[in-house]
N, C-alpha and C positions, 0 to 999 in steps of 0.2 A: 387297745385303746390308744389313738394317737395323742402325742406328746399337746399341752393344753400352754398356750405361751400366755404370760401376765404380763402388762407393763404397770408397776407400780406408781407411774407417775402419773397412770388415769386415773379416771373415774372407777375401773375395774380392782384399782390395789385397792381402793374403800375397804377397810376392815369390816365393813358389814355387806360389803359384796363377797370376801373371801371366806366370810362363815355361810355365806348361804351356799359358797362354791363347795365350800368341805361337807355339809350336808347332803347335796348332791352327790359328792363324788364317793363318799360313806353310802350313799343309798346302792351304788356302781358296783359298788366292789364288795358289799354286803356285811360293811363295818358297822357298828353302834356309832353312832354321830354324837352323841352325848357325852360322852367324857374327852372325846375329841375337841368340840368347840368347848366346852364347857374349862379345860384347860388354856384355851383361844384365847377367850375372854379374862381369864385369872390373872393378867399383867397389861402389858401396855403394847405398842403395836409391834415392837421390836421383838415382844416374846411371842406374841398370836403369829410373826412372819417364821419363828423359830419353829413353834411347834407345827403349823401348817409346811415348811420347807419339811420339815421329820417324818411327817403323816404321807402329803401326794409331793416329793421331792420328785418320784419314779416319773410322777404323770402330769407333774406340771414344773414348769421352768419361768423363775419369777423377774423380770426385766428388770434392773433397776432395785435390785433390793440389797446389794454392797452399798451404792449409790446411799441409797435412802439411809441406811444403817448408819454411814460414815455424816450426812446430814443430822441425824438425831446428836451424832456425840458432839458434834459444832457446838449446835442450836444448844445443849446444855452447857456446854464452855462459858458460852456469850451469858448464860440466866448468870450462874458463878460469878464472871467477872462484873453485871451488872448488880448483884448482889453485895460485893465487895466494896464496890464503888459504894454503895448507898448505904452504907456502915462510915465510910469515914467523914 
C-alpha cells in the first residue's frame, strides 16, 4: 500500500474527512473501524490526530500536524489570557 500523504491545512485534515479516511483504511487492512473512530471522536481534534497518527502512522504521513498541534496550544494561551483580562 503506498504511503497516503494528508495536508492538515486542507480541506482533507477535516476531522470528519479523517474518520471517513480511517473507515476505509480499517476496511484495507481488515480492522474493526469502531473502536477505532469511536476513540477518534472521544476528545478534541488533537486526540482523533493522536489516535489516527497510532492506528495508519505506517500508511499515512499527516502535513502539517506539529504545525497545527503547536497552533491549538497558542489559540488556548490567548482564550487564558483573554479570560484573565476579563476578571479584572
Amino acid at each position: 500500500m503506498p504511503k497516503i500523504e494528508i495536508d492538515l491545512r486542507s480541506p482533507d485534515g477535516n476531522a470528519f474527512h479523517l474518520i471517513g479516511l480511517a473507515k476505509r483504511l480499517c476496511k484495507q487492512l481488515e480492522k474493526d473501524p469502531d473502536p477505532i473512530t469511536a476513540e477518534m471522536t472521544s476528545g478534541d481534534y488533537a486526540h482523533l490526530l493522536k489516535v489516527f497518527k497510532r492506528e495508519f502512522g505506517e500508511y499515512v504521513t499527516l502535513i502539517g500536524a506539529d504545525e497545527n498541534e503547536e497552533d491549538d496550544d497558542d489559540d488556548r494561551d490567548d482564550d487564558e489570557d483573554d479570560e484573565e483580562q476579563s476578571r479584572r
